[in-house]
C-alpha positions in Angstrom: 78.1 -78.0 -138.5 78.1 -81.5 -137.7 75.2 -83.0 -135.4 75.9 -85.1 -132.9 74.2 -88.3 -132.5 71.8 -86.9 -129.7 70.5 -84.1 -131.9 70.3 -86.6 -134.7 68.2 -88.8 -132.7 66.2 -85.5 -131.3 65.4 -84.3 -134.8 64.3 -87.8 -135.7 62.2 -88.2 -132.4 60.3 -84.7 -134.2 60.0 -86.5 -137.5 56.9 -87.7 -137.3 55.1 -85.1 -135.4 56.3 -82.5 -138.0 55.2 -84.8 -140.7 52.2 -84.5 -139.1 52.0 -80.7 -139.1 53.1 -80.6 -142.4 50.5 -82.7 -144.0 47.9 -80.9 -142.4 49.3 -77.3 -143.5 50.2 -78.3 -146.9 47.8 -81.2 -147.7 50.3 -82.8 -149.8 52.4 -85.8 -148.1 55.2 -84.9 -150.9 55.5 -81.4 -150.6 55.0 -82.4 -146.6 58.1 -84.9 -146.9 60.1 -81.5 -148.9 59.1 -79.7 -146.2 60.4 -82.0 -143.2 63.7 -82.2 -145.2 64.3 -78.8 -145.7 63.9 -78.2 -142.0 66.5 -81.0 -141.0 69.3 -79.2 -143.4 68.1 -76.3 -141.5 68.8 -77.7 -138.4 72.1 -79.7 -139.2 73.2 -75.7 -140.4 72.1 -73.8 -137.6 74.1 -73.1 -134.5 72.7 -75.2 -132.2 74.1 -74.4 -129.4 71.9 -70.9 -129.0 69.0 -72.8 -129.3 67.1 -73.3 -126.0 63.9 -75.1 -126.8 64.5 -77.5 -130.2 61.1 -79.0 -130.5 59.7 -74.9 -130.0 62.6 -74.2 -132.9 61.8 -77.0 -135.4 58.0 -76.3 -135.4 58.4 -72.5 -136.6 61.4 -73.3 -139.3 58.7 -75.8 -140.7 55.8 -73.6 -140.5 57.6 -71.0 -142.1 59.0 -73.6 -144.6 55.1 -74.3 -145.1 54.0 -70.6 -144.8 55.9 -70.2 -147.9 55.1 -73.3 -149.2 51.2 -72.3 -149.5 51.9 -69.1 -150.6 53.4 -70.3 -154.1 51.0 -73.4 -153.9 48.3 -70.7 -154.5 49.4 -69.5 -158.1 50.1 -73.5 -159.0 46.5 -74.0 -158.2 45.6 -71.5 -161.1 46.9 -73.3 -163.5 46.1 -76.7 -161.9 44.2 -79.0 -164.5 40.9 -79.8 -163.6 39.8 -80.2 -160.1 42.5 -80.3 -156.9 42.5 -83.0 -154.0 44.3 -83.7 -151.2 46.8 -86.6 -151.0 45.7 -89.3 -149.4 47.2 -90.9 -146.8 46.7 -94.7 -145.4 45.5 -95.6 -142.2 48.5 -96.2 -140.1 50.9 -94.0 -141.9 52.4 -91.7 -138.9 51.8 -88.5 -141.0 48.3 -88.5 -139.9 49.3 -87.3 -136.9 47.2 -87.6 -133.5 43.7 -88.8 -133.5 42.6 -88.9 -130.1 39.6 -86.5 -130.7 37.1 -85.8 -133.3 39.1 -82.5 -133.7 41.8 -84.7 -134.4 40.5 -87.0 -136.9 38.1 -84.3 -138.6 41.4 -81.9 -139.5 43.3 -84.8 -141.1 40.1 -85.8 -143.3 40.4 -85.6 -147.2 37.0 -83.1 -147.2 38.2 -80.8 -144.5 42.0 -80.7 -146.1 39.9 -79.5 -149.0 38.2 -76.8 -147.2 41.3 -75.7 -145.6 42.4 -74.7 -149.1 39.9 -72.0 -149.2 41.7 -70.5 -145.7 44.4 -67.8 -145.8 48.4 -69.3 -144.9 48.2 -67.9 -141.3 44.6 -68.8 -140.8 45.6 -72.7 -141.8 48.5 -72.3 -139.6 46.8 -71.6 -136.4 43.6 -73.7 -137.2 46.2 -76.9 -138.0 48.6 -75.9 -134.7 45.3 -75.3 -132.2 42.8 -78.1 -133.5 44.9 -80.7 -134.2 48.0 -80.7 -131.9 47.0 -78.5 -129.0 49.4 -75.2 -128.7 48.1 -72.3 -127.3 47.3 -69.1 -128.8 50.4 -67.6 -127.1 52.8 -70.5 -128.6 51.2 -69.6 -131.6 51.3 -66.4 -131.9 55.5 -67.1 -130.8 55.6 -68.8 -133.4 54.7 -66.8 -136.3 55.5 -63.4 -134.8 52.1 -62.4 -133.9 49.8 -61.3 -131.4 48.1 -62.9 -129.2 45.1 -61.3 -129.9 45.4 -61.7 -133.7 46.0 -65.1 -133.1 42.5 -65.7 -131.8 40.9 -63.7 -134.5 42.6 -65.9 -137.2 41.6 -69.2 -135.2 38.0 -67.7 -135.1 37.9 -67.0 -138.8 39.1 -70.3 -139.8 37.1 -72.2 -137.3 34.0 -69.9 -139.2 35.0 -71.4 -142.3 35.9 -75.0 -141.7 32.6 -75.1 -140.2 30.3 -77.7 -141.9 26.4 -78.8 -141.5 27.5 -83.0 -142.7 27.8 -85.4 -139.8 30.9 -87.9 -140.6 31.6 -91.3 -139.5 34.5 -92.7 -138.7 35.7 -96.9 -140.0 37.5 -99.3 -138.6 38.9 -101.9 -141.6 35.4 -103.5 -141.0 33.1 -101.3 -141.1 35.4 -100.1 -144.1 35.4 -103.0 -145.8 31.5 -103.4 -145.8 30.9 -99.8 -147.1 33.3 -100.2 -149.8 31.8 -103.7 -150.7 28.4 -102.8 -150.9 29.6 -99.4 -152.7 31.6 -101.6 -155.4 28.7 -104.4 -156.0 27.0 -101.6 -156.9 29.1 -100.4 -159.4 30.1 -102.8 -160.6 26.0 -103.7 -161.2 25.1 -102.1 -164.6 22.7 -100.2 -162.8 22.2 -97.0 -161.4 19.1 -97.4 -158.6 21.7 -99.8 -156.1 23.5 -96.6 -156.5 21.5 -93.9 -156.3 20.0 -95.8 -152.8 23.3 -95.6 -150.9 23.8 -91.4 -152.4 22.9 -88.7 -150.6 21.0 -86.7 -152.4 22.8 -83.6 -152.4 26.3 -85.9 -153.2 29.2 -84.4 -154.8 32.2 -86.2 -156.5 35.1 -84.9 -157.4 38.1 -86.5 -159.6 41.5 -85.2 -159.8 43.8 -86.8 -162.7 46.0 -83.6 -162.8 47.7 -83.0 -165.8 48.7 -86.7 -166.1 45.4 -88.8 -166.1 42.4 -87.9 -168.3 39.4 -87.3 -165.3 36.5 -85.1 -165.1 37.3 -81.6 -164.7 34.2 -80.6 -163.2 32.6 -82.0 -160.2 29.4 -84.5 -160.4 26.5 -82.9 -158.4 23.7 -85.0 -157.3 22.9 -88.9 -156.8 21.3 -89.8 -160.0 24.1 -87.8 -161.8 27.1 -89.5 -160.1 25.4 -92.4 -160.4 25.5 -92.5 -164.2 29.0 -91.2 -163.5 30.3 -94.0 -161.3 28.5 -96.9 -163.3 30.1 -95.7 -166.8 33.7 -95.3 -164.9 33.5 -98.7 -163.4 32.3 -100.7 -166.7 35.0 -103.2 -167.7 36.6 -102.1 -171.5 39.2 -103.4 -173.7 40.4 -99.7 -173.6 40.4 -99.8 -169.7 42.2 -103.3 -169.7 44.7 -101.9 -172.3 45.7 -99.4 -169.8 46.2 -101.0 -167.1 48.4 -103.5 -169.1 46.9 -106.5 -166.1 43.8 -107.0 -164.1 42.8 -104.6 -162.2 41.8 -105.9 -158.4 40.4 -104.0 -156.1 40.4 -103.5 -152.3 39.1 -101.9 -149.0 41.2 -99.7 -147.3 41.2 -96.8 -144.8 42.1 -93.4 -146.0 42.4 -90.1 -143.8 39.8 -91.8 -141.4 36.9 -92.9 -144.1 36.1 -96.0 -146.3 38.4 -96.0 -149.6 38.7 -98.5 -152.8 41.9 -99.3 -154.0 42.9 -100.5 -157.4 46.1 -102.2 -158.1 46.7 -103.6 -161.4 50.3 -105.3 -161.8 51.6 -104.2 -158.8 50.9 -100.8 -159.6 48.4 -98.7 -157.3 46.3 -96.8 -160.1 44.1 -95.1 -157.7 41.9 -94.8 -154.8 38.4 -93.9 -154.4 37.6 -92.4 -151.0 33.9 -92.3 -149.6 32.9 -89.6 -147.2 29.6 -91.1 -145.2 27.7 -90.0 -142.8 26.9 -93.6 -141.1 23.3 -93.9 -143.4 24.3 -92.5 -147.1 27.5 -91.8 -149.0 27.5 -87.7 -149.2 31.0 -87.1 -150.9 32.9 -89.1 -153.6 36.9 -88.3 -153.5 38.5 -89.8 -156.8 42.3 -90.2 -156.7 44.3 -90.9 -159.8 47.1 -88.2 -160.2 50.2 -90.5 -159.9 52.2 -87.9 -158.3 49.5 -87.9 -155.5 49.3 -91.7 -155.2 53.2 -91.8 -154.4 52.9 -92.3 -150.7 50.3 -94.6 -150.8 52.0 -96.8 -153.3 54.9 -97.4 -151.1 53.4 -98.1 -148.1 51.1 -100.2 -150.1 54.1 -102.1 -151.7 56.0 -102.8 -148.1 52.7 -103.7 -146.8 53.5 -107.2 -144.7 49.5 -108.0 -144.6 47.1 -107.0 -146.7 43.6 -107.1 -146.9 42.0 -109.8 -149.6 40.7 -108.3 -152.3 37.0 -107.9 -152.7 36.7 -108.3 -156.6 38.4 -107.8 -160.2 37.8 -107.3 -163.8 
């Protein structure tokens, strides 16, 4: 069935939003992007003409698209290689959804996409649909063909579990750009103490090359360790240089709401460092460099009109 150009225009009027919900559920902006399309083809199929409330029917086809989604994402994760992080998203990119309140901003950030993980599918549905973008337990519980009651008891387990003792900050590009340029002169350094002094003591960093970029498998627990860690990584090599096949620059960007370095080498985005802070010490190290995760960033990287200068090389 054809659409006409007002439901065209209505589905792309819900784009973003369920872009939005999609991220969140599925913490992937590609498999978010899969999941927006296969919910337009569902639309542009269905008979449209029984359906009363279109923004109502989108939402559950795509969180039943996603329900699915998370389902099969589970067994992929077993044989994931080495450690698993969220996609990140740049500041400004519309699949980041509303961030009005710290309930906003919080559910979009790369640490709490990471905890979400650990939720069951409805649990992550109804967490994502009541923290983030404000339904009700009764439009919940419509939409996945629940009770009301079981509703709330899913929304209290998740919150139960997305709970977390570490205050976070959020950046502006400014504020960004200082913690990331402090962060990097460290590095970049040779030694570990300027380091170790911006740590938290009971820091964790995790890499995630998937099966595509050689990174540490296991997380790096504790400031003197990641330290060590982040010095080695960031010491210039032929073998480095060889790889990146140009120099490497590097820049200060926003990412889900914290500080984040990006490194571009010819044009190329080769990955992105994300700090989680709590405004006095860097508590969590997010390393990005599984190409098939750096996709969205890339292009809105590439079609960027201005960017921000960059704040060193090697």
């Amino acid at each position: 069935m054809s659409l006409s150009t007002a439901e065209a225009d209505l589905f792309e009027s819900s784009r973003g939003r369920l872009e939005a919900i999609a991220y969140r559920l599925l913490g992937s902006a590609g498999d978010a992007e899969d999941a927006v399309q296969d919910t337009y083809l569902r639309w542009h199929a269905a008979d449209r003409s029984w359906i009363e409330t279109p923004e109502a029917w989108l939402t559950k086809v795509l969180t039943n698209i996603c329900l699915n989604q998370l389902t099969s994402a589970r067994a992929r994760r077993e044989t994931y290689v080495g450690q698993w992080l969220p996609e990140p998203v740049l500041a400004g990119d519309r699949m980041l959804g509303p961030a009005d309140t710290a309930e906003q901003r919080e559910s979009v950030s790369l640490a709490m996409l990471a905890v979400m993980e650990r939720l069951s599918p409805n649990e992550r549905v109804v967490y994502v649909l009541r923290e983030a973008f404000g339904y009700s337990h009764r439009e919940i519980a419509e939409l996945l063909d629940l009770t009301e009651s079981h509703c709330q008891q899913l929304y209290r387990r998740a919150k139960q579990h997305a709970a977390s003792d570490r205050a976070r900050t959020e950046v502006d590009a400014a504020a960004a750009r200082r913690v990331i340029e402090e962060f990097l002169a460290a590095a970049l350094s040779g030694n570990t103490e300027p380091l170790v002094r911006l740590l938290a003591a009971d820091a964790i960093s995790v890499a995630d090359g998937g099966s595509a970029v050689a990174a540490r498998r296991t997380p790096v627990l504790g400031a003197d360790a990641i330290a060590r860690y982040i010095s080695h990584l960031f010491r210039p090599t032929t073998a480095k240089r060889a790889y990146a096949g140009a120099t490497p620059y590097f820049y200060a960007v926003v990412v889900n709401g914290a500080p984040a370095l990006l490194v571009e080498a010819g044009g190329r985005v080769y990955g992105l460092i994300t700090l989680e802070t709590n405004g006095a010490e860097v508590t969590g190290i997010q390393i990005q460099v599984n190409p098939d995760k750096l996709g969205r960033v890339a292009r809105r990287w590439a079609a960027a009109q201005a960017r921000p200068a960059a704040i060193g090389n090697w």
